[in-house]
mmCIF file of the N, C-alpha and C atoms, coordinates in Angstrom:
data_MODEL
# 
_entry.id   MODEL 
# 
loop_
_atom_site.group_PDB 
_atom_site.id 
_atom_site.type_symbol 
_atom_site.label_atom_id 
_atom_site.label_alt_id 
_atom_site.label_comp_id 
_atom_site.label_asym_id 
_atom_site.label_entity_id 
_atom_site.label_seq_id 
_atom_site.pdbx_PDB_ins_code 
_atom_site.Cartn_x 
_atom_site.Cartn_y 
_atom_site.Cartn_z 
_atom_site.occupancy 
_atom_site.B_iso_or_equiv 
_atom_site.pdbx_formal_charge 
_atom_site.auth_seq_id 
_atom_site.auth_comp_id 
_atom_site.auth_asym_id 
_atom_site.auth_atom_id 
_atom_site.pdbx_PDB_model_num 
ATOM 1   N N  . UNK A 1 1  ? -85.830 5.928  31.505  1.00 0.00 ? 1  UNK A N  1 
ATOM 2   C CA . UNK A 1 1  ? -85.355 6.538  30.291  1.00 0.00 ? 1  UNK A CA 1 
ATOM 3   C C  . UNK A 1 1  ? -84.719 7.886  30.614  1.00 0.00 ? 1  UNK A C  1 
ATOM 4   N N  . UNK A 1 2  ? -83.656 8.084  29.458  1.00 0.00 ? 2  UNK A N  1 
ATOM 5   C CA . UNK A 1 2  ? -83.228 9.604  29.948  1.00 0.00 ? 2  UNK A CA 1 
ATOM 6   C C  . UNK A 1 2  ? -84.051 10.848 29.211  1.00 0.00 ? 2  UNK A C  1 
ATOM 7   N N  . UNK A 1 3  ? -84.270 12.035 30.459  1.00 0.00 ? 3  UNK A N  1 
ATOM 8   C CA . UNK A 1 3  ? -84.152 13.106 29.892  1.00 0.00 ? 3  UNK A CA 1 
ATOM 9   C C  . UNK A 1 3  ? -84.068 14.248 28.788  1.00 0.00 ? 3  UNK A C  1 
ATOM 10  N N  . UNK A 1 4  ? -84.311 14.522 27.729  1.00 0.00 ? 4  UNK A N  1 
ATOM 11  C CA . UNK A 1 4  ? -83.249 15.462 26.931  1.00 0.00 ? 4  UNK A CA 1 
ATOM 12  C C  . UNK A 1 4  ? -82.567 16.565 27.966  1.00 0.00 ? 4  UNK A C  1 
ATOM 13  N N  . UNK A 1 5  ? -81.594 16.647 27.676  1.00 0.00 ? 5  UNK A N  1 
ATOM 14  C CA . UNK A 1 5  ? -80.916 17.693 28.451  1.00 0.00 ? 5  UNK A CA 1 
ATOM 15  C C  . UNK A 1 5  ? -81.610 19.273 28.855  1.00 0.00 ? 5  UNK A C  1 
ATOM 16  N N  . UNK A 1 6  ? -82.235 19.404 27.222  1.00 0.00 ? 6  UNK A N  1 
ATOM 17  C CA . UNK A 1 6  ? -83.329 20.702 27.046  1.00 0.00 ? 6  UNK A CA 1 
ATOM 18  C C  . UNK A 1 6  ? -83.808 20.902 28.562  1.00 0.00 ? 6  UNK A C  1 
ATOM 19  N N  . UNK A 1 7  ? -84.650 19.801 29.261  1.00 0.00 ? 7  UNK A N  1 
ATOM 20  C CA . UNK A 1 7  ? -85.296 19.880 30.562  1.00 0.00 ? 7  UNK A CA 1 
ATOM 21  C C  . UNK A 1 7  ? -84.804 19.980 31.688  1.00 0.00 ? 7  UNK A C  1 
ATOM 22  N N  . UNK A 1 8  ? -83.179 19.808 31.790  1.00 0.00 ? 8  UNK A N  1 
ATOM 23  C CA . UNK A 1 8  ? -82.640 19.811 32.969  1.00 0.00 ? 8  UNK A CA 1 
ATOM 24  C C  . UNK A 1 8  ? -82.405 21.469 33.129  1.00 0.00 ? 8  UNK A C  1 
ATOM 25  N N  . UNK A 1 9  ? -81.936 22.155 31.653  1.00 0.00 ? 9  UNK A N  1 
ATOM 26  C CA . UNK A 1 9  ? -81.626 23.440 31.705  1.00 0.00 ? 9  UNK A CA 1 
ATOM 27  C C  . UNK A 1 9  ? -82.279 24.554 31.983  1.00 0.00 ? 9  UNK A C  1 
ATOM 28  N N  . UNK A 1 10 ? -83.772 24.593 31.443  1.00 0.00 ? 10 UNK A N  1 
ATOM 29  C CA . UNK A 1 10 ? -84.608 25.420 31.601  1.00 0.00 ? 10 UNK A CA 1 
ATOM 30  C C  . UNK A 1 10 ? -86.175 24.490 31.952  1.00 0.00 ? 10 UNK A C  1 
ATOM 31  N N  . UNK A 1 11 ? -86.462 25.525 32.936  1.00 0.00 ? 11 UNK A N  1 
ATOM 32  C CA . UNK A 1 11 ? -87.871 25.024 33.111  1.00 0.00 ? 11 UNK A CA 1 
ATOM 33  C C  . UNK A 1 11 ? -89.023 26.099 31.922  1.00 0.00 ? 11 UNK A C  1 
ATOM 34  N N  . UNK A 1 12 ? -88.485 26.899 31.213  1.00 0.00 ? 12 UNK A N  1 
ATOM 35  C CA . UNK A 1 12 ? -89.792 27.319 30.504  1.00 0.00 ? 12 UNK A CA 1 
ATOM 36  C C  . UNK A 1 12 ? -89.663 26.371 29.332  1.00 0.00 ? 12 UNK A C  1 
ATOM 37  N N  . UNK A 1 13 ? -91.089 25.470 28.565  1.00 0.00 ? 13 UNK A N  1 
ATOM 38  C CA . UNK A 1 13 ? -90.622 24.829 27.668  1.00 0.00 ? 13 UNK A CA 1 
ATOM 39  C C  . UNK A 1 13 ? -90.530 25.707 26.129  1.00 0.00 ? 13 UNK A C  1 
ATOM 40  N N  . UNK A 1 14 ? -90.637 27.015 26.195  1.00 0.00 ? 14 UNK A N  1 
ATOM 41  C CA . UNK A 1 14 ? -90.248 28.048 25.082  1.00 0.00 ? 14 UNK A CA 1 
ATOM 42  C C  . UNK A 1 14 ? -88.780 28.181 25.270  1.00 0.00 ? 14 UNK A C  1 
ATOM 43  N N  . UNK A 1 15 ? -87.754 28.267 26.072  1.00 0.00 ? 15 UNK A N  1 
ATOM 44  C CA . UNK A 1 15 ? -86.420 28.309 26.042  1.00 0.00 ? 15 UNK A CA 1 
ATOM 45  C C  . UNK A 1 15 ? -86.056 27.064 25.788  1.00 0.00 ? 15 UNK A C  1 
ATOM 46  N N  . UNK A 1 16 ? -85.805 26.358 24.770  1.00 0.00 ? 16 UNK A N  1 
ATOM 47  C CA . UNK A 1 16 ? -84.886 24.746 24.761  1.00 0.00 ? 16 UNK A CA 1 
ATOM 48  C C  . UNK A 1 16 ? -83.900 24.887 23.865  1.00 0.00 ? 16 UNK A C  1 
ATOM 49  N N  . UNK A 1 17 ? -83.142 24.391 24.256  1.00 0.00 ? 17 UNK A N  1 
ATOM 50  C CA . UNK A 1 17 ? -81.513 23.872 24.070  1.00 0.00 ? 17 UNK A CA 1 
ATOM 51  C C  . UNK A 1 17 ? -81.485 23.504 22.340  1.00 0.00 ? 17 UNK A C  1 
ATOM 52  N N  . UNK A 1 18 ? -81.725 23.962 21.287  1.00 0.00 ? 18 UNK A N  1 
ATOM 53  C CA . UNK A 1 18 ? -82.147 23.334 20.314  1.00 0.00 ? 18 UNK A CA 1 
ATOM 54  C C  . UNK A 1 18 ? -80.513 22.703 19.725  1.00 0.00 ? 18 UNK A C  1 
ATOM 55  N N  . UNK A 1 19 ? -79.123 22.915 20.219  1.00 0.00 ? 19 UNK A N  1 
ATOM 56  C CA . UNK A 1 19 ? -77.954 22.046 19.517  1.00 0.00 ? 19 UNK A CA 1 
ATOM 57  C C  . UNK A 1 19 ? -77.863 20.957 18.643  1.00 0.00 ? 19 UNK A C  1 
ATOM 58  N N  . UNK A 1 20 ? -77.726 20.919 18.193  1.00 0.00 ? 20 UNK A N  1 
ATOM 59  C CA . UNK A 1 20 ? -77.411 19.653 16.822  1.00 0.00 ? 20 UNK A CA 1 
ATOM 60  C C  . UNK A 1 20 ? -76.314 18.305 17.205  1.00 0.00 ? 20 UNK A C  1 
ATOM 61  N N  . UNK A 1 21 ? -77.140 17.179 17.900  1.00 0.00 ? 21 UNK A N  1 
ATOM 62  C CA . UNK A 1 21 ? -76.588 16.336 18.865  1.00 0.00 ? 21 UNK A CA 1 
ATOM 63  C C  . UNK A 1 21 ? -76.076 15.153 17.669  1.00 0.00 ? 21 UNK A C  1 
ATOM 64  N N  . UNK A 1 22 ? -75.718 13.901 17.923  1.00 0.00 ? 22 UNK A N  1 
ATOM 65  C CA . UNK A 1 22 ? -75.425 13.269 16.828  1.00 0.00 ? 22 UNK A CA 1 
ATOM 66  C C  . UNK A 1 22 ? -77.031 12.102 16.390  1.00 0.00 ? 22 UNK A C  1 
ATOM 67  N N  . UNK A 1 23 ? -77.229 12.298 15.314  1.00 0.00 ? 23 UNK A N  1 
ATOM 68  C CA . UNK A 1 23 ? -77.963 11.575 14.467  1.00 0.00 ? 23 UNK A CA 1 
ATOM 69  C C  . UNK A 1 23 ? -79.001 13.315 14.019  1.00 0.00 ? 23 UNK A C  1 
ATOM 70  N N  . UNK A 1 24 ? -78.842 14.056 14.363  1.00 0.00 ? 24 UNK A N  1 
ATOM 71  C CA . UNK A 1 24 ? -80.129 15.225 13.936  1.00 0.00 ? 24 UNK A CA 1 
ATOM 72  C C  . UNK A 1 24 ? -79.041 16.291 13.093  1.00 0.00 ? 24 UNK A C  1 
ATOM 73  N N  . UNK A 1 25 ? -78.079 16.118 12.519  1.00 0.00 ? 25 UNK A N  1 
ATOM 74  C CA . UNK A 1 25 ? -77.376 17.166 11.749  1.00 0.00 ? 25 UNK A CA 1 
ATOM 75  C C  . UNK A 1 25 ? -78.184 18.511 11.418  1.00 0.00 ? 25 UNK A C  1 
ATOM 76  N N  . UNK A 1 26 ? -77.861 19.067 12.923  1.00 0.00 ? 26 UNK A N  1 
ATOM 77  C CA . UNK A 1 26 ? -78.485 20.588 12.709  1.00 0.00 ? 26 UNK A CA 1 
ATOM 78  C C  . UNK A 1 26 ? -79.921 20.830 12.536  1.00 0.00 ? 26 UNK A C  1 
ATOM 79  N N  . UNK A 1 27 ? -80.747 19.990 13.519  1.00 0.00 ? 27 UNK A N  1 
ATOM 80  C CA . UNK A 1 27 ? -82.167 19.944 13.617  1.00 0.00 ? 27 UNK A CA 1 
ATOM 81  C C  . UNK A 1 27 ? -82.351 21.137 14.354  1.00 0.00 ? 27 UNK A C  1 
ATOM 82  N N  . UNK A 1 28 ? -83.395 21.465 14.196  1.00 0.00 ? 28 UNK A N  1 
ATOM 83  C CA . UNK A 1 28 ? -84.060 23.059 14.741  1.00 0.00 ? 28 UNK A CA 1 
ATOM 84  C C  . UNK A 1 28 ? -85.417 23.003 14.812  1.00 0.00 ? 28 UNK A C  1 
ATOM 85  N N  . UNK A 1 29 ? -85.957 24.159 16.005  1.00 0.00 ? 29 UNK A N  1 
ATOM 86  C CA . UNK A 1 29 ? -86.905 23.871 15.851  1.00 0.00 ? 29 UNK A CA 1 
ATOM 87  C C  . UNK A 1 29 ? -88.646 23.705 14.513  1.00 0.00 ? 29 UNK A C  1 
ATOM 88  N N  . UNK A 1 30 ? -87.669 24.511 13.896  1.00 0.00 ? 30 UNK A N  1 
ATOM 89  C CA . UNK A 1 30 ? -88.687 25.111 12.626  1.00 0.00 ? 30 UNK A CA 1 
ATOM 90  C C  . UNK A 1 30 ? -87.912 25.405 11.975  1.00 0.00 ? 30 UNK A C  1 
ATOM 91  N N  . UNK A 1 31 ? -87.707 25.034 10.354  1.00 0.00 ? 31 UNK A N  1 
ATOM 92  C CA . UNK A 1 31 ? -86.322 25.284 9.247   1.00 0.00 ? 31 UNK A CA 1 
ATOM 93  C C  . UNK A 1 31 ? -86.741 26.823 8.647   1.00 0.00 ? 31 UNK A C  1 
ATOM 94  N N  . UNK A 1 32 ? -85.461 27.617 8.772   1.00 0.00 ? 32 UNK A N  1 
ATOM 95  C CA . UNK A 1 32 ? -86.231 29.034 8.074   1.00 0.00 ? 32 UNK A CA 1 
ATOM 96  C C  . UNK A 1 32 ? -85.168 29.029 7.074   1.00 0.00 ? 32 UNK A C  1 
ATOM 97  N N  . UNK A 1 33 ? -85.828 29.318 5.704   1.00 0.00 ? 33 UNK A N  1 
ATOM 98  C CA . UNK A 1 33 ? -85.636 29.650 4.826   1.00 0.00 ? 33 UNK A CA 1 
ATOM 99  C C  . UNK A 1 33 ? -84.651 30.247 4.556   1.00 0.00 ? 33 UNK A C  1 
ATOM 100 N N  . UNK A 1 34 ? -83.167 30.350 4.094   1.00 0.00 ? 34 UNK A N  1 
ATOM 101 C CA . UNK A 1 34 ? -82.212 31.817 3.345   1.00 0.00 ? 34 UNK A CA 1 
ATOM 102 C C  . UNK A 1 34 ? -82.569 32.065 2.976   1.00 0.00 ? 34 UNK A C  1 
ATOM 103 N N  . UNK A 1 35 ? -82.524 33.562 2.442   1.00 0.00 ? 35 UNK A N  1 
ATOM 104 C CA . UNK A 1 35 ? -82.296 33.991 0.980   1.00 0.00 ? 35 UNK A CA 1 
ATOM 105 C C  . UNK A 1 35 ? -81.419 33.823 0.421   1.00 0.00 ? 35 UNK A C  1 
ATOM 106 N N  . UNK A 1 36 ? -81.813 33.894 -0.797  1.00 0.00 ? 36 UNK A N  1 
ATOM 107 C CA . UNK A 1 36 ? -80.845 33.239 -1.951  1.00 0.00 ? 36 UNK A CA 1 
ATOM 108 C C  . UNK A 1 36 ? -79.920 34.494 -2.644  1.00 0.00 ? 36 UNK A C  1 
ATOM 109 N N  . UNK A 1 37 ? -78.856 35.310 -2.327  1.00 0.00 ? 37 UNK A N  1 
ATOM 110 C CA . UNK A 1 37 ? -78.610 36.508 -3.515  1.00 0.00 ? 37 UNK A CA 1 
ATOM 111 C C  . UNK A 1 37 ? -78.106 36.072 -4.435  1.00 0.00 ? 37 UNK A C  1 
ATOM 112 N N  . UNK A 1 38 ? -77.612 36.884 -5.610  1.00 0.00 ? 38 UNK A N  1 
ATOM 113 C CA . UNK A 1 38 ? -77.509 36.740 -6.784  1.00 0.00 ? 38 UNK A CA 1 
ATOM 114 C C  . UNK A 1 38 ? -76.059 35.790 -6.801  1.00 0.00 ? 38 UNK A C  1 
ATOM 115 N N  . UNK A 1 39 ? -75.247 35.985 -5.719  1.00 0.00 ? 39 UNK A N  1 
ATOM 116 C CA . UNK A 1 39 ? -73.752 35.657 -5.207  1.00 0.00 ? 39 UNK A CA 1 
ATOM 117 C C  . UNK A 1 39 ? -73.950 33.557 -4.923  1.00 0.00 ? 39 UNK A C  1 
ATOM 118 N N  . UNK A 1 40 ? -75.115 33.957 -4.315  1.00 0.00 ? 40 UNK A N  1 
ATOM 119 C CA . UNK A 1 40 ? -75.382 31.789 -4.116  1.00 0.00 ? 40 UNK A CA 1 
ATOM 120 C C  . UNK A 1 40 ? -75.412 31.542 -5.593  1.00 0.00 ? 40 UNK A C  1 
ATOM 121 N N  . UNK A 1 41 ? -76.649 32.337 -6.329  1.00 0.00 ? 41 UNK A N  1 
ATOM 122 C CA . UNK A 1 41 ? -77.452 31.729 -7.773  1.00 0.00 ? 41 UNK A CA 1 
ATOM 123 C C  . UNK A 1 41 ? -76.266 31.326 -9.018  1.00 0.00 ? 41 UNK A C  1 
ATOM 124 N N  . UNK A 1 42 ? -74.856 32.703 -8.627  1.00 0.00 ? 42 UNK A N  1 
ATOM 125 C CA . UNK A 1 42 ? -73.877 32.576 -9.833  1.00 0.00 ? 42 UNK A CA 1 
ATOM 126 C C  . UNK A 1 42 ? -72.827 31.298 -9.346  1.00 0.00 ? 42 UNK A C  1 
ATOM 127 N N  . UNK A 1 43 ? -72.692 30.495 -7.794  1.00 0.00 ? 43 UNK A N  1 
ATOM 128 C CA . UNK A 1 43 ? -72.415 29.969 -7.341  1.00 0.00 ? 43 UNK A CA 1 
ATOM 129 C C  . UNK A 1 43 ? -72.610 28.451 -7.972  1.00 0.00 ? 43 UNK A C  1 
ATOM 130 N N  . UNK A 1 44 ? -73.744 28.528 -7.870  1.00 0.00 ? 44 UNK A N  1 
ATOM 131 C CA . UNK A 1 44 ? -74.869 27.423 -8.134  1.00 0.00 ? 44 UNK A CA 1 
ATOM 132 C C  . UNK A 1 44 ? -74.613 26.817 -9.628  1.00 0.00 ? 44 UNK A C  1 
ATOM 133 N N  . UNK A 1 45 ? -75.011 27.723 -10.291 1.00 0.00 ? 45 UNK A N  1 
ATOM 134 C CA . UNK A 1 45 ? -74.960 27.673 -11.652 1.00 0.00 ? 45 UNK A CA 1 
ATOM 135 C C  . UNK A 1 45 ? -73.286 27.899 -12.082 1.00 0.00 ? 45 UNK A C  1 
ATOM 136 N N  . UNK A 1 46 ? -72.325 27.657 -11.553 1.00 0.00 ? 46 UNK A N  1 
ATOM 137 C CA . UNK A 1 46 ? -70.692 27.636 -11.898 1.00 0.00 ? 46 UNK A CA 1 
ATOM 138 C C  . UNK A 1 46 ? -70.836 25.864 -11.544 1.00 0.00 ? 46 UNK A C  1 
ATOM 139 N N  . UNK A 1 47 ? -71.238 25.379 -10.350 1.00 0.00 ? 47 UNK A N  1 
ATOM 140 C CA . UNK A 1 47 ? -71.021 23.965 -10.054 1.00 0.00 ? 47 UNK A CA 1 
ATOM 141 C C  . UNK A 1 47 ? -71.746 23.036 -10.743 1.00 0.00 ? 47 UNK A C  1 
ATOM 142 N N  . UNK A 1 48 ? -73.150 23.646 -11.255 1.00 0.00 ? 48 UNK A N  1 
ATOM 143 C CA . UNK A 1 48 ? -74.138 22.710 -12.001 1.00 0.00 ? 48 UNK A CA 1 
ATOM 144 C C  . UNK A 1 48 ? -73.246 22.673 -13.633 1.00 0.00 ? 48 UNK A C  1 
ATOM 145 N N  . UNK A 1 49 ? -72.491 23.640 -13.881 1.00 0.00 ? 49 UNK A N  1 
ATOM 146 C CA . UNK A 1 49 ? -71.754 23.997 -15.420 1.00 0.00 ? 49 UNK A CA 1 
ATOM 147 C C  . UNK A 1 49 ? -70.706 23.063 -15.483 1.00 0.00 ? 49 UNK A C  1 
ATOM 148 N N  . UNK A 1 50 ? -70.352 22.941 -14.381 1.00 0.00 ? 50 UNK A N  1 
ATOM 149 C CA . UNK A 1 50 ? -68.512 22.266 -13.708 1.00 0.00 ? 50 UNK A CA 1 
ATOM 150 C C  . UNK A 1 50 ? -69.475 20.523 -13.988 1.00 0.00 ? 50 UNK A C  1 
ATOM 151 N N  . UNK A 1 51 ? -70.299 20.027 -13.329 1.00 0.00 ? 51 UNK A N  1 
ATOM 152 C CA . UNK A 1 51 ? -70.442 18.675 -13.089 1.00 0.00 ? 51 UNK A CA 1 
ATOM 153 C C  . UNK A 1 51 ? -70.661 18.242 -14.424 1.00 0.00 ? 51 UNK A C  1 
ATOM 154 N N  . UNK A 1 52 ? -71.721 19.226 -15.443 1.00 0.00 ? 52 UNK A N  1 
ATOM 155 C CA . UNK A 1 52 ? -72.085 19.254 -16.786 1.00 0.00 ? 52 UNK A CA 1 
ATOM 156 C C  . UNK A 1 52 ? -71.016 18.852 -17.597 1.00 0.00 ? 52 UNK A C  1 
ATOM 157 N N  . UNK A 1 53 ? -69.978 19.261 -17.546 1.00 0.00 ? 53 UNK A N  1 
ATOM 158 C CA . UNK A 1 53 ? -68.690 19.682 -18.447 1.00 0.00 ? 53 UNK A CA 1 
ATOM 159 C C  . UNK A 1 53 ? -68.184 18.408 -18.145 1.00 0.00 ? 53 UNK A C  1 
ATOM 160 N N  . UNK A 1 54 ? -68.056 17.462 -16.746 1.00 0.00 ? 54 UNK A N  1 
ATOM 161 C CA . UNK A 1 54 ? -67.309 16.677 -15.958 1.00 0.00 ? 54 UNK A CA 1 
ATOM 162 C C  . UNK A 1 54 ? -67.853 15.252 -16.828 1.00 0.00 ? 54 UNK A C  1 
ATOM 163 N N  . UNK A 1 55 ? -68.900 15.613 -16.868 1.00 0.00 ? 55 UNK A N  1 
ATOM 164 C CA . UNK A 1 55 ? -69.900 14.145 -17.066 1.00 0.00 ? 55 UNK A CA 1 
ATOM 165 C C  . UNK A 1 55 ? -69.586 13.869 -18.518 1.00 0.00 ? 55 UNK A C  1 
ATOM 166 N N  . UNK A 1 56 ? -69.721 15.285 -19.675 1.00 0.00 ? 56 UNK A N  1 
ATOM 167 C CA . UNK A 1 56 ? -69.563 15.222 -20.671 1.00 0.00 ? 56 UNK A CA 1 
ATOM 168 C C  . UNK A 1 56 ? -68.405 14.784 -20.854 1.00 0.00 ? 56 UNK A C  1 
ATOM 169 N N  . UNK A 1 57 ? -67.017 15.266 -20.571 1.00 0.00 ? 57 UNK A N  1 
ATOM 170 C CA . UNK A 1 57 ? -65.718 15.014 -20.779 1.00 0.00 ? 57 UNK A CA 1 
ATOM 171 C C  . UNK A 1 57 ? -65.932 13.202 -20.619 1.00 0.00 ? 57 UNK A C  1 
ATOM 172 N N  . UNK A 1 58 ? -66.488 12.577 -19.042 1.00 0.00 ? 58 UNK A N  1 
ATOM 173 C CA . UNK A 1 58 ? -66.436 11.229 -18.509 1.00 0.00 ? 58 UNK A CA 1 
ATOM 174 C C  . UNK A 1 58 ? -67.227 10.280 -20.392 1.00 0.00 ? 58 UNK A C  1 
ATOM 175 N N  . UNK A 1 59 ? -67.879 10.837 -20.608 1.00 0.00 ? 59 UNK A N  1 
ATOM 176 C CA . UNK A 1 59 ? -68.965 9.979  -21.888 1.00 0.00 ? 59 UNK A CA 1 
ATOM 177 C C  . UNK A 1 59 ? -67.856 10.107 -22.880 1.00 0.00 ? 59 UNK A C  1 
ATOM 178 N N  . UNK A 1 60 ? -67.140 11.535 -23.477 1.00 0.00 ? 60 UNK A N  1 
ATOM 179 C CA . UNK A 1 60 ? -66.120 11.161 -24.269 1.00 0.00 ? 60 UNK A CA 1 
ATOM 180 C C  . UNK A 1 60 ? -65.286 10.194 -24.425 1.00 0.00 ? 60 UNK A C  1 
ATOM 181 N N  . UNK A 1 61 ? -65.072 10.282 -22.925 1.00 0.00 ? 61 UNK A N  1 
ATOM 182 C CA . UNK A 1 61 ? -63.319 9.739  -22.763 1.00 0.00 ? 61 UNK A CA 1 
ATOM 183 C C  . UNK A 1 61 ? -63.542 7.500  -23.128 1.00 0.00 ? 61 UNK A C  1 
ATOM 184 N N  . UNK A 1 62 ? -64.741 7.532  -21.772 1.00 0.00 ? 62 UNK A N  1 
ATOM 185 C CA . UNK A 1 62 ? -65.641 6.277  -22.774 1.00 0.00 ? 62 UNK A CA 1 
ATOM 186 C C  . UNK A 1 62 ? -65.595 6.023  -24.038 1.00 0.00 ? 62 UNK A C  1 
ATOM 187 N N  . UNK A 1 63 ? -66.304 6.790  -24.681 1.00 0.00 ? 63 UNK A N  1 
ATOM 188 C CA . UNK A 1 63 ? -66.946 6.690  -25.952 1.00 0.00 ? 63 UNK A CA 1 
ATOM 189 C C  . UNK A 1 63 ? -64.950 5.862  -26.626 1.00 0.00 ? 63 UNK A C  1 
ATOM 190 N N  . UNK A 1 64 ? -64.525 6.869  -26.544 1.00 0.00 ? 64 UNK A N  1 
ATOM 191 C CA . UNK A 1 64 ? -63.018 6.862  -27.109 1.00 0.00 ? 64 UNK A CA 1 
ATOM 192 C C  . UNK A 1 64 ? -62.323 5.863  -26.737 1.00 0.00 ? 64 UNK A C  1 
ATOM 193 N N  . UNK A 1 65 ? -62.369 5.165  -26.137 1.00 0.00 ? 65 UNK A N  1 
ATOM 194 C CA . UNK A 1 65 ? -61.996 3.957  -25.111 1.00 0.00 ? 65 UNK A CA 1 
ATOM 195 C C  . UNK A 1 65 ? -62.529 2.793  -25.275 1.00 0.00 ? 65 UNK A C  1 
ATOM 196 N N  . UNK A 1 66 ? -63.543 3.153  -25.838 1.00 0.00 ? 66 UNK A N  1 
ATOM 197 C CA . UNK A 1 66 ? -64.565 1.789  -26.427 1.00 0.00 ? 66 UNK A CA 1 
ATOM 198 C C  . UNK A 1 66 ? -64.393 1.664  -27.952 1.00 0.00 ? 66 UNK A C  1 
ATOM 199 N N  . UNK A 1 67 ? -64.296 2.753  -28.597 1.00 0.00 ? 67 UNK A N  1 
ATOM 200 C CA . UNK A 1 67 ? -63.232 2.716  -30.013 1.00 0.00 ? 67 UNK A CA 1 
ATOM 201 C C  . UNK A 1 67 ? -62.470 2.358  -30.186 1.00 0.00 ? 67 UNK A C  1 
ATOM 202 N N  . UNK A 1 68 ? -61.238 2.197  -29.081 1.00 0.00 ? 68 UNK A N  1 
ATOM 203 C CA . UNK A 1 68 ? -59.777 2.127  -29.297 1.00 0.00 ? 68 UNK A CA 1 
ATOM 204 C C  . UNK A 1 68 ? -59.872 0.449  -28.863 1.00 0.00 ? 68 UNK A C  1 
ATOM 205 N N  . UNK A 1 69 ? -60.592 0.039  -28.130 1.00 0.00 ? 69 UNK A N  1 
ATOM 206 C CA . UNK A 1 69 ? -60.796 -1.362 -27.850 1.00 0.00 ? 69 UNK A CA 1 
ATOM 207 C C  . UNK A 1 69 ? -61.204 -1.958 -28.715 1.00 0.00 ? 69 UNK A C  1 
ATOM 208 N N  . UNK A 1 70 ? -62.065 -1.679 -29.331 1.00 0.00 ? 70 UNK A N  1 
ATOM 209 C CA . UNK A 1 70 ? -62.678 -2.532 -30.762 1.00 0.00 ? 70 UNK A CA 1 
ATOM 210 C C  . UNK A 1 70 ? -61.268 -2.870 -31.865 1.00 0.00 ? 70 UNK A C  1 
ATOM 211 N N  . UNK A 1 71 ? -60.470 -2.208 -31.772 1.00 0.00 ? 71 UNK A N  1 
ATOM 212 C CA . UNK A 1 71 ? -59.943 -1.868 -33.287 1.00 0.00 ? 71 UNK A CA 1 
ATOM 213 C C  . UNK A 1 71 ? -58.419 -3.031 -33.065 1.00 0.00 ? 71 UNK A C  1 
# 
């Protein structure tokens, strides 16, 4: 079997290679937390408003479409 590379590079096993290889999208050793500032939160809450608005408009446009078919 092979290796991880981690072992060829360093012999202390506290120094390892932690890179984001394919199937681990940006695995690490331990996930630390961001902080969140006020700049993510008004972020956040613009895209959750945007999908809100998106979905609503999508049920109208239905709704209206299923009217115009009946008639």
């Amino acid at each position: 079997m092979n290796t991880p590379d981690s072992e060829h590079k360093h012999s202390d096993p506290e120094a390892r290679d932690v890179r984001a290889g394919p199937g681990d999208a940006g695995a690490s050793d331990r996930p630390v937390h961001r902080e969140e500032t006020p700049r993510d939160r008004r972020e956040g809450r613009k895209a959750t408003n945007l999908l809100l608005w998106l979905v609503g408009i999508g049920f109208v446009i239905v709704f209206v479409l299923n009217m115009v078919a009946l008639l």
